[in-house]
N, C-alpha and C positions, 0 to 999 in steps of 0.2 A: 504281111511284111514280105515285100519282094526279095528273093534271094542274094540277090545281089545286097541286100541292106542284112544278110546274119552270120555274127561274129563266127566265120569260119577258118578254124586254124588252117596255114599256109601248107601243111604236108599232109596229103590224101590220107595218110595212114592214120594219124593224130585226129583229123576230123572224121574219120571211120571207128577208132574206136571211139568217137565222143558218140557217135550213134549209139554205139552197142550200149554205153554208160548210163543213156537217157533209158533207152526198149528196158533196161534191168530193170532200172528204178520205176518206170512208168507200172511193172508189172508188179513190184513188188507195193505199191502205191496201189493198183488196183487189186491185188488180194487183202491189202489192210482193209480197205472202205468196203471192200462185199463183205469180208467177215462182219465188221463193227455194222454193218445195215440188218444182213441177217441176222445178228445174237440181238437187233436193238426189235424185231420183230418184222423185219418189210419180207416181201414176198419175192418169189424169184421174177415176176412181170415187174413188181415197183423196181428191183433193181437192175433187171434189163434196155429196162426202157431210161433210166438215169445213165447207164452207157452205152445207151445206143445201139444194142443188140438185140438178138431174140431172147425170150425166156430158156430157148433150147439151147444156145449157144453160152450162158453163161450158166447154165446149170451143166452142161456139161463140162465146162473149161474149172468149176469150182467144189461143185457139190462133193466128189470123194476128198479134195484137202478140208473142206470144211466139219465133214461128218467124222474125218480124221481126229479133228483138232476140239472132237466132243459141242459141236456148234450144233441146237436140237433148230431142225429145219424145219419150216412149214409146211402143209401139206396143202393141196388146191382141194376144194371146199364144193 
């Protein structure tokens, strides 16, 4: 969708925070789905690679909130 074609509010500031509104939820969106992948048994490459990243980057952005929240992780084999 070209920019010109998205519902953007008329005041810079109103469509800046609708930015921030989205980045929260996206994140909060993506800690639901790696926890619920990991407690369901995938590995830190199955879920990497489901977003796009490296194994290093989403074990690093999750693994201490997950081992937090008593989530038993896998280990590479």
């Amino acid at each position: 969708m070209p920019a010109e074609e998205l519902p953007v509010p008329p005041d810079p500031a109103d469509a800046l925070a609708a930015v921030v509104a989205l980045r929260r939820l996206a994140e909060r969106l993506e800690d639901a789905a790696v926890e619920q992948a990991m407690r369901a048994g995938w590995s830190w490459p199955d879920v990497a690679e489901a977003l796009g990243v490296t194994r290093q980057a989403v074990h690093k952005k999750h693994a201490k909130r997950l081992i937090a929240a008593g989530v038993t992780l896998r280990r590479r084999r």
